[in-house]
N, C-alpha and C positions, 0 to 999 in steps of 0.2 A: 647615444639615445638611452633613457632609462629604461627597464625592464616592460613600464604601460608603455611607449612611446613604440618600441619597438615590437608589442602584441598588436596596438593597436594599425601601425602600418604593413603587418605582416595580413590582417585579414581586410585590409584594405587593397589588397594587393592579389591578395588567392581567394578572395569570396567565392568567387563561380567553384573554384576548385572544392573549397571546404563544405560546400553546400552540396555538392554533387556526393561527396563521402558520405556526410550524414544521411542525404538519399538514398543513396544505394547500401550504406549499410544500414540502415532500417526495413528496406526492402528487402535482405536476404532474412537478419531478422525475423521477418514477421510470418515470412512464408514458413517458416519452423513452426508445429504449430505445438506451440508449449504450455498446453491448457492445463488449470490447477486445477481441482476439485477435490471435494473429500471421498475416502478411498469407498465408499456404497453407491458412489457416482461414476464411478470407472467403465463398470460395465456400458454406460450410455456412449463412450467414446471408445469406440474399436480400435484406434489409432494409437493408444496410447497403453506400456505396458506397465508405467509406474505414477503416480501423479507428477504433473509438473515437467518431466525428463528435459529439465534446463540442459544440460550436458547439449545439444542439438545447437543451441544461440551461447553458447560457453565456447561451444568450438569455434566460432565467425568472433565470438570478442578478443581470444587467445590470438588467433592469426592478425588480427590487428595490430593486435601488443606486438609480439614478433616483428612484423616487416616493419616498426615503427621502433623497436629497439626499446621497449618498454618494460621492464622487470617486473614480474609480477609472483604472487601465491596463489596458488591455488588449496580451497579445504571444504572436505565433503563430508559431512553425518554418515551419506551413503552412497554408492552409486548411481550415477546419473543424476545426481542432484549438486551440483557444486557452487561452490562463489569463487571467482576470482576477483583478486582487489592487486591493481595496477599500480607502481610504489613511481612517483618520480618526488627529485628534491633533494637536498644534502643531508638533511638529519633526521634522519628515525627517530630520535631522543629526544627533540624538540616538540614543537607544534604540529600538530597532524591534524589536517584538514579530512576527513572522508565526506565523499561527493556518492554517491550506491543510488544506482537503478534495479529496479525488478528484471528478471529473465522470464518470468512466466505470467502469462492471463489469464483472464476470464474465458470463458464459452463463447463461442461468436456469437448462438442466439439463431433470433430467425429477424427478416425484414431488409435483410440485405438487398442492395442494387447491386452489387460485383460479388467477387470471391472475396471476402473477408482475409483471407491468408495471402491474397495477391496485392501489392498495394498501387493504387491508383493515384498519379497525380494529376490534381487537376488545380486549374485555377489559382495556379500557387498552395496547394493545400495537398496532403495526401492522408487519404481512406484506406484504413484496413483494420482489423484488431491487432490492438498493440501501438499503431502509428502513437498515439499521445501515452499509452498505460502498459508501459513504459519505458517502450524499445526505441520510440521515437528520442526521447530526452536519454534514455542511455547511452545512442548513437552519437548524440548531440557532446557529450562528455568525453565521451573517447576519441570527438574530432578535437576539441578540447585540449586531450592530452597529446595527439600528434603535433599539437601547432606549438605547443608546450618544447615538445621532443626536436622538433627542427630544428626551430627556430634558437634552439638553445636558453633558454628563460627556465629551463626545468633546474640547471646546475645555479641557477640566482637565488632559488626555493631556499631559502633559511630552515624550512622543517619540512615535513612532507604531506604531498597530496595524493590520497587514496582514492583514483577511480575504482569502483568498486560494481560488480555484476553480479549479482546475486541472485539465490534461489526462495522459494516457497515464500511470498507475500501473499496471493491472492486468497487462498484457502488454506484453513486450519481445521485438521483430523480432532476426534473427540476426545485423542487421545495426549492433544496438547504437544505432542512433539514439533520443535521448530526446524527447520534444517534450513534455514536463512540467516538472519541478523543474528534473531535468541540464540542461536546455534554457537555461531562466531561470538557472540559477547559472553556469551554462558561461559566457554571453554577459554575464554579471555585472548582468543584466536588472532582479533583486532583492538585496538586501542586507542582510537581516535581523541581528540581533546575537546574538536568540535568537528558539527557535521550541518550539511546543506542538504537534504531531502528533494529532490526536483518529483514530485508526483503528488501535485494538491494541483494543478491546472492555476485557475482564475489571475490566465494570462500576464503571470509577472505582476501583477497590480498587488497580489498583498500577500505577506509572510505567515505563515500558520506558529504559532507559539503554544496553543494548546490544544489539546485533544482530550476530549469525553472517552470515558474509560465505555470497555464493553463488554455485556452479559450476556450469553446465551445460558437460556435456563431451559428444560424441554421439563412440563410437568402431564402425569399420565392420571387420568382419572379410571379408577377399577370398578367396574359392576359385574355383573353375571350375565353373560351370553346365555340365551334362550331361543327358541323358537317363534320366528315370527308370528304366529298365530298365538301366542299361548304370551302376550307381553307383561301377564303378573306373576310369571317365574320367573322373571330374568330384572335383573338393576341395567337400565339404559345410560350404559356409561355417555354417550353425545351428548342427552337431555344434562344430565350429571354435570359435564364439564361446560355446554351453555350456562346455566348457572353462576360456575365460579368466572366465567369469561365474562360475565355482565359485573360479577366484583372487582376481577382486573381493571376495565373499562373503566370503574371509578374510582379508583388508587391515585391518591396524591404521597406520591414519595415523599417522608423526610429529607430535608436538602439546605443548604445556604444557598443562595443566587448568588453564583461566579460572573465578576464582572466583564469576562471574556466570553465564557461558556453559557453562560446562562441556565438555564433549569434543566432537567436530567427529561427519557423523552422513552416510551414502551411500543413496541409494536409488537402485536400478533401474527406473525410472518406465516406460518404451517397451521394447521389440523388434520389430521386423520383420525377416522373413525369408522368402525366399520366393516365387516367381510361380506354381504351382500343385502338388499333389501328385505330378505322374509328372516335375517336374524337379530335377534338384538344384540347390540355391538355389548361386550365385554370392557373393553378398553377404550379408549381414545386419550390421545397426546395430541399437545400443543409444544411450538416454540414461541419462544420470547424474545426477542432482541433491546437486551435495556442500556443507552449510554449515560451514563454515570455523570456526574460532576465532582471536582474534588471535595474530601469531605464523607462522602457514602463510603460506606464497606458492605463486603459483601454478606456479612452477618445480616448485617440490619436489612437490606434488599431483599435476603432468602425469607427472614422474619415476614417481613410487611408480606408477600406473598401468600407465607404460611398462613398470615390473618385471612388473609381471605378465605381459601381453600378451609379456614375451621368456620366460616362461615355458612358454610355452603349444609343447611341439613341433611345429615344422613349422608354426606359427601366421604367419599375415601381417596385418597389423592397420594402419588408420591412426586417431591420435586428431585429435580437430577440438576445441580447448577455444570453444564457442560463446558463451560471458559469463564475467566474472571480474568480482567487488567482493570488497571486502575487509569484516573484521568490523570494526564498532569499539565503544565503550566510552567515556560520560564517566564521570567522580569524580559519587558520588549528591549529594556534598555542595557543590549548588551553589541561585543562588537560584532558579532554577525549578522545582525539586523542592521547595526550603521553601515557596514560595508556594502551590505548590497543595496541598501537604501540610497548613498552615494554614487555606488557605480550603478543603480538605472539609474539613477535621474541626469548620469552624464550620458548614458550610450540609449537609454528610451526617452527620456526626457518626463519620467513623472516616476514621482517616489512611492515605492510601495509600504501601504499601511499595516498594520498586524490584524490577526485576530487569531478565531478559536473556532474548531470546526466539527462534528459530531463525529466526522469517519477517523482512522485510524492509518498511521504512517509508520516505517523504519523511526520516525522520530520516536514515538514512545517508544520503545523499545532503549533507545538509545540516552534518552532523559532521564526513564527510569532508574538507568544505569549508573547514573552521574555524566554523562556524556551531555556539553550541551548542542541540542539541536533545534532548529527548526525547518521547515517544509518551504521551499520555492521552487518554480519552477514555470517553464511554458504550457501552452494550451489553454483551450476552454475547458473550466470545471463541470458544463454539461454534454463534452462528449467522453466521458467515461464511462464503462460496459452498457453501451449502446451500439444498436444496430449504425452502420455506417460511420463509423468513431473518424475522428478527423483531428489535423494538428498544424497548423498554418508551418510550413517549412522557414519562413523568413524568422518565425519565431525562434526554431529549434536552432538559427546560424546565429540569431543571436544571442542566445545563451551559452552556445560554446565561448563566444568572444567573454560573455559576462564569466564563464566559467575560469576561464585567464584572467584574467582582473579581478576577482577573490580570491584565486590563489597567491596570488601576486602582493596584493592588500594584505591577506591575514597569514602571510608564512614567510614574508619579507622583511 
């Protein structure tokens, strides 16, 4: 039998089995509760003594490696935050596929029906935070690389496939430090040729090939605190920054229209303002959240801003640009979009199409880089960081199979 002949009779044969792994290791997973936040949010989580403390679902991805005979590295920025990346294949020097899931979430939030860290199956489907973003499709990888491991198809690997477990996606500190990907590609840790992203959801139906860059700008408007009673000693920073928030509101960025991305897109996410009613506020800040389109720099973005803010009379304003990536973009027509565009439409039976998507993956990071990647993966794209998150389990067995059949396709 050839290398597909014999994945594909191999999960024809152990499905219940490989479905039950993926379960239960999602379920130990998730019950870790490996919440990111940036570090002036910490205090809100008692639980937690560093952001992220991946090392908790690092240690359940290692023991998998281990009983499964799987070689891997391990590399940490710092402690309790690590990645490990899983090596199976014959040549390190060739083509290197990397497949990398997140180790860490969002917040659970409030509006839950169960324990959010317990996971619930129901219905064929399992609830928890994490089940889809991204412990569920992580687990789904690493059943991947066992049936790789057994079955023997790992030593047919022409180059090599990097399951990969990774740290700090979800939240980024103001201080830019990455201890994830940026970490590992910065220190040239990993080396991938090309990479498959499984954390964009929209159920296997379409490929992500670009991504809108993203700005977080926090602009602070200055007046003079006063005394409630006496409000013509004091400059009302709130009033002040109302003002320039009605100039934001009608800002048309310079841009070209990306035929993937299309226009670039502002939100006003924060205000504060403010130490109590009878004073008048001194300060008030704003965030921004701006996703970019290829083309914009962050020059010109801080610029259009600045217009406004000098618009604003008698306005005194300072901007703080706290993050800047850029957007990017590859050509759809490359082999990893034929590859997996081929193997669905043999094992789901419909081809997925591309596009372009305003959130942000391991793929920029790794595009940027010269790496090429793009984003596939299982789930619904509307159950991510929401209350009762959910991930059809049939989905996550099938993309370990799909997961065998692109390593197979592009390192054979």
């Amino acid at each position: 039998m050839t290398a597909r002949e014999t994945v594909r009779q191999y999960f024809e044969n152990h499905r219940d089995e490989i479905r039950k792994t993926i379960v239960d290791l999602t379920r130990e997973m998730c019950a870790e509760k490996t919440v990111n936040v940036v570090s002036e949010k910490l205090p809100e989580f008692p639980f937690l003594k560093i952001r992220g403390e991946e090392y908790r679902v690092a240690k359940i991805v290692k023991r998998a490696m281990d009983e499964a005979k799987i070689p891997y590295n391990e590399y940490a920025r710092m402690e309790g935050r690590p990645n490990i990346i899983g090596l199976l294949g014959k040549n390190a020097n060739g083509k290197r596929l990397m497949i990398p899931g997140h180790m860490d979430v969002v917040p659970a939030g409030e509006g839950w029906d169960t324990d959010p860290y317990e996971v619930i199956e129901k219905d064929g489907f399992l609830y928890g935070r994490g089940v889809l973003d991204n412990k569920g499709p992580l687990a789904s990888i690493l059943a991947a690389a066992i049936v790789l491991k057994e079955s023997g198809i790992d030593n047919e690997l022409e180059g090599q496939l990097q399951i990969a477990a990774l740290s700090d996606e979800e939240a980024e500190d103001p201080d830019g430090i990455d201890y994830g990907i940026g970490y590992l590609v910065d220190e040239k840790l990993v080396d991938p040729t090309i990479s498959i992203i499984p954390d964009i959801g929209e159920n296997m139906e379409r490929i992500d090939i670009a991504e809108k860059g993203r700005t977080l700008v926090k602009i602070t408007a200055i007046g003079k605190q006063a005394h409630g009673s006496t409000p013509e000693l004091g400059i009302n920073a709130v009033y002040m920054m109302s003002k320039l928030i009605n100039e934001i509101e009608q800002l048309k960025f310079e841009y070209e229209l990306h035929p993937v991305l299309g226009e670039p897109s502002l939100n006003l996410g924060e205000i504060h303002g403010g130490a109590a009613p009878n004073i008048v506020p001194g300060t008030c800040y704003i965030y921004l959240d701006i996703r970019t389109v290829p083309g914009m720099t962050k020059d010109s973005v801080l610029a259009q801003l600045q217009g406004c803010a000098d618009r604003v009379v008698g306005g005194k304003f300072e901007l703080n640009c706290m993050s800047w990536n850029d957007a990017h973009g590859v050509d759809p027509e490359n082999e990893v979009v034929y590859a997996i565009q081929r193997n669905a439409e043999e094992i789901l039976g419909f081809k997925p199409e591309t596009f372009g998507m305003g959130g942000g993956t391991y793929a920029k990071t790794m595009n940027l880089a010269g790496i090429l990647a793009v984003g596939w993966g299982p789930g619904d794209d509307e159950a991510y960081h929401v209350e009762n998150e959910y991930v059809e389990i049939k989905q996550l067995v099938d993309f370990a199979e799909l997961t065998c059949l692109l390593a197979i396709d592009l390192l054979s």
